[in-house]
C-alpha positions in Angstrom: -72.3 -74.2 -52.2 -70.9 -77.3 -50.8 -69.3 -77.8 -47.6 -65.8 -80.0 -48.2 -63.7 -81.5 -45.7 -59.8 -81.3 -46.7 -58.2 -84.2 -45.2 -55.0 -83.0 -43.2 -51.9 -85.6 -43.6 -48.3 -86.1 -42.0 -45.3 -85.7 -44.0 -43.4 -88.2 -43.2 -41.3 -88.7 -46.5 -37.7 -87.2 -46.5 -36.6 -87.6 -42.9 -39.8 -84.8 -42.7 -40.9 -84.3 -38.7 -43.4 -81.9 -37.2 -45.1 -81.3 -40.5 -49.1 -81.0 -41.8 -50.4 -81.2 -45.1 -53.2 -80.1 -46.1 -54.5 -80.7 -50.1 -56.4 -77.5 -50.8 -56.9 -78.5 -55.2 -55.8 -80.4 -57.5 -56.2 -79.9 -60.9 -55.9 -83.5 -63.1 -56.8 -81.6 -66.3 -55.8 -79.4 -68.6 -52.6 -78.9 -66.1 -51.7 -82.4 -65.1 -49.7 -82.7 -61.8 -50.7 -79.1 -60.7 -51.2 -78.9 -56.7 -52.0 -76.4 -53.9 -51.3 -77.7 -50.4 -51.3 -76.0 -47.4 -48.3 -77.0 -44.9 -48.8 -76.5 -41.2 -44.7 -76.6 -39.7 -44.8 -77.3 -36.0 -42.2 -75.3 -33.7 -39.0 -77.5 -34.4 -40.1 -78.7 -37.9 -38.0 -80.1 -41.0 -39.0 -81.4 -44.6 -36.1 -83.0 -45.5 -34.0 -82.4 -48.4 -35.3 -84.1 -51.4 -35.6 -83.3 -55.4 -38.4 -81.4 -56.7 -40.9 -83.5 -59.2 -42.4 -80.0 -60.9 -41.6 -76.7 -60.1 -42.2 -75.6 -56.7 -43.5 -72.3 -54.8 -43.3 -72.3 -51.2 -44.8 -68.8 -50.0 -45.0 -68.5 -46.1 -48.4 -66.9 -44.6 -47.8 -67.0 -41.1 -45.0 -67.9 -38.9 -41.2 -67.7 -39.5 -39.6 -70.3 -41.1 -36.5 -71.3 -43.4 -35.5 -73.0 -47.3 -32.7 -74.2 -48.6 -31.9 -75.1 -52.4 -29.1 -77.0 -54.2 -26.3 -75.6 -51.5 -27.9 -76.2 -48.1 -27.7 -73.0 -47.3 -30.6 -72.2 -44.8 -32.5 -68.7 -46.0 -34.7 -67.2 -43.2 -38.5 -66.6 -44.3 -41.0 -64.9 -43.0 -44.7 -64.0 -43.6 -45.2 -62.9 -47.5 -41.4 -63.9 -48.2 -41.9 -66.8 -50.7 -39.2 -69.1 -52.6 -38.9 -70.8 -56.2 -37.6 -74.2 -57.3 -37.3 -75.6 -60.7 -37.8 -79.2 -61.6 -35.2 -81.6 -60.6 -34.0 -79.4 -57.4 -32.9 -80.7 -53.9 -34.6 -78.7 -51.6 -35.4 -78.7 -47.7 -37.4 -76.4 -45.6 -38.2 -76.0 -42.3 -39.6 -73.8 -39.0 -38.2 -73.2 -34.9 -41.1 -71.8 -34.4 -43.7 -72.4 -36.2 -44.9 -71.5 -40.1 -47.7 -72.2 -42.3 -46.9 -72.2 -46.0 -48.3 -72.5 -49.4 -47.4 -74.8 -51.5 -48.0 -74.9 -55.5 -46.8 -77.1 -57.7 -46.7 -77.2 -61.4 -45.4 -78.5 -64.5 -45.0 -74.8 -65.9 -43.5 -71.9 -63.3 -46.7 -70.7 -61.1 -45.0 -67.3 -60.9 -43.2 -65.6 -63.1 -39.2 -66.7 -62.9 -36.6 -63.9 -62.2 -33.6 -63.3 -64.3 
């Protein structure tokens, strides 16, 4: 076993405020570009609206939260509610409260897409 330490960052990109990141893997190969972060939303919080790179899963843990996709429309989350963005889509997210989310991001969908 080895102990880590998983360095905790600000988002700051994106007009972001109030927002913790924590880089929980990274896989370089076979699956290049294929994260797992862990973000920490302060009461008040915002990551701005910005394109996806890869698709994106935000799934909130704890906390109650919100997402918007292409139309700005704010969707209320809360803990187990997760939401899916494809590659390419302006997104923005954020917390009044408080929320802790996971974030995964891949070249291929990390969860199967709905019809």
């Amino acid at each position: 076993m080895h102990r880590v330490s998983l360095p905790v960052r600000t988002l700051d990109a994106y007009s972001s405020t109030g927002v913790a990141i924590t880089r929980f893997g990274r896989v370089e190969e076979p699956v290049a570009g294929f994260g797992v972060d862990v973000a920490t939303f302060a009461p008040r919080s915002r990551i701005g609206r910005h394109p996806t790179q890869l698709w994106q899963l935000l799934a909130v843990v704890s906390g109650k939260g919100w997402a918007a996709g292409p139309d700005g429309h704010a969707v209320p989350l809360v803990a187990g509610d997760a939401v899916l963005w494809e590659p390419g889509e302006e997104h923005a997210s954020g917390s009044s409260v408080g929320m802790v989310a996971v974030l995964v991001q891949s070249p291929v969908p990390p969860v199967p897409v709905p019809d």
